[in-house]
C-alpha positions, 0 to 999 in steps of 0.5 A: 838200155839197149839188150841186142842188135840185130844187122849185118857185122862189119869187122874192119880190117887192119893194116896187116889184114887181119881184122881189127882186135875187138872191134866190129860194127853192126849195121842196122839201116841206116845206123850203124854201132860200133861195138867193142868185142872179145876175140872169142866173139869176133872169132864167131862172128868172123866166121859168120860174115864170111858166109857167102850168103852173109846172115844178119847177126844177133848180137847180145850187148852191154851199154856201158855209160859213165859221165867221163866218157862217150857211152860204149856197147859192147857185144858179145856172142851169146848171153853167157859170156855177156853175164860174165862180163857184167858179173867182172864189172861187179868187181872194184877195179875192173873196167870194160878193157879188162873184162873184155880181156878176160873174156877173151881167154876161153869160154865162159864156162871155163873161165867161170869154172877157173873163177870157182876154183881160185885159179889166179893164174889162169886169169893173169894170162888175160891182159891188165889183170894181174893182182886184180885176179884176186880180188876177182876171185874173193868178189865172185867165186862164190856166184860162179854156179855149176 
């Protein structure tokens, strides 16, 4: 199982010229990974490669395998947000997609603390939750420590 990834972050950049929505690629020589984000940590990393000095990155990931489809890594910017996503894949019905989306509305602290306080409406503003909010709450609200 892969933990992290360190190596130079390449974010492809769409049509419009803005970068690809959750999506980067970590190269490591000679390799490179692609790896699907939240838009919070794409921001970070954005922020990074446009450093002139261009640092190579650390990235935290998830490997998410099943037998239907080709195994996935998904990055994150720090350990937090990588345990949240991995405490919302606990939760029936919740796949990569939707806890990718649901780490992208704010930081994990916050979205843990909305968790904790039974805040469903908070986490129907990500895409693809909706009555799956509920279900996120009863499963998790009680793990979402101070």
């Amino acid at each position: 199982m892969i933990d992290h990834i360190c190596g130079d972050i390449e974010i492809p950049i769409g049509k419009v010229g803005k970068a690809a929505p959750h999506r980067m690629v970590v190269a490591t020589d000679p390799i490179g990974y692609e790896v699907f984000c939240s838009s919070r940590s794409i921001k970070r990393f954005l922020d990074v490669v446009q450093k002139p000095e261009r640092p190579v990155c650390h990235v935290f990931v998830y490997e998410h395998v099943t037998e239907k489809a080709p195994t996935k890594l998904y990055g994150f910017w720090d350990q937090d947000e990588r345990e949240l996503f991995e405490h919302l894949l606990d939760v029936d019905g919740v796949g990569p997609k939707c806890a990718l989306s649901i780490c992208s509305l704010d930081e994990p602290h916050n979205i843990c603390q909305a968790i904790r306080l039974q805040n469903a409406d908070y986490l129907k503003r990500a895409a693809g939750v909706g009555q799956k909010a509920e279900k996120i709450i009863l499963k998790l609200a009680a793990r979402m420590g101070d």
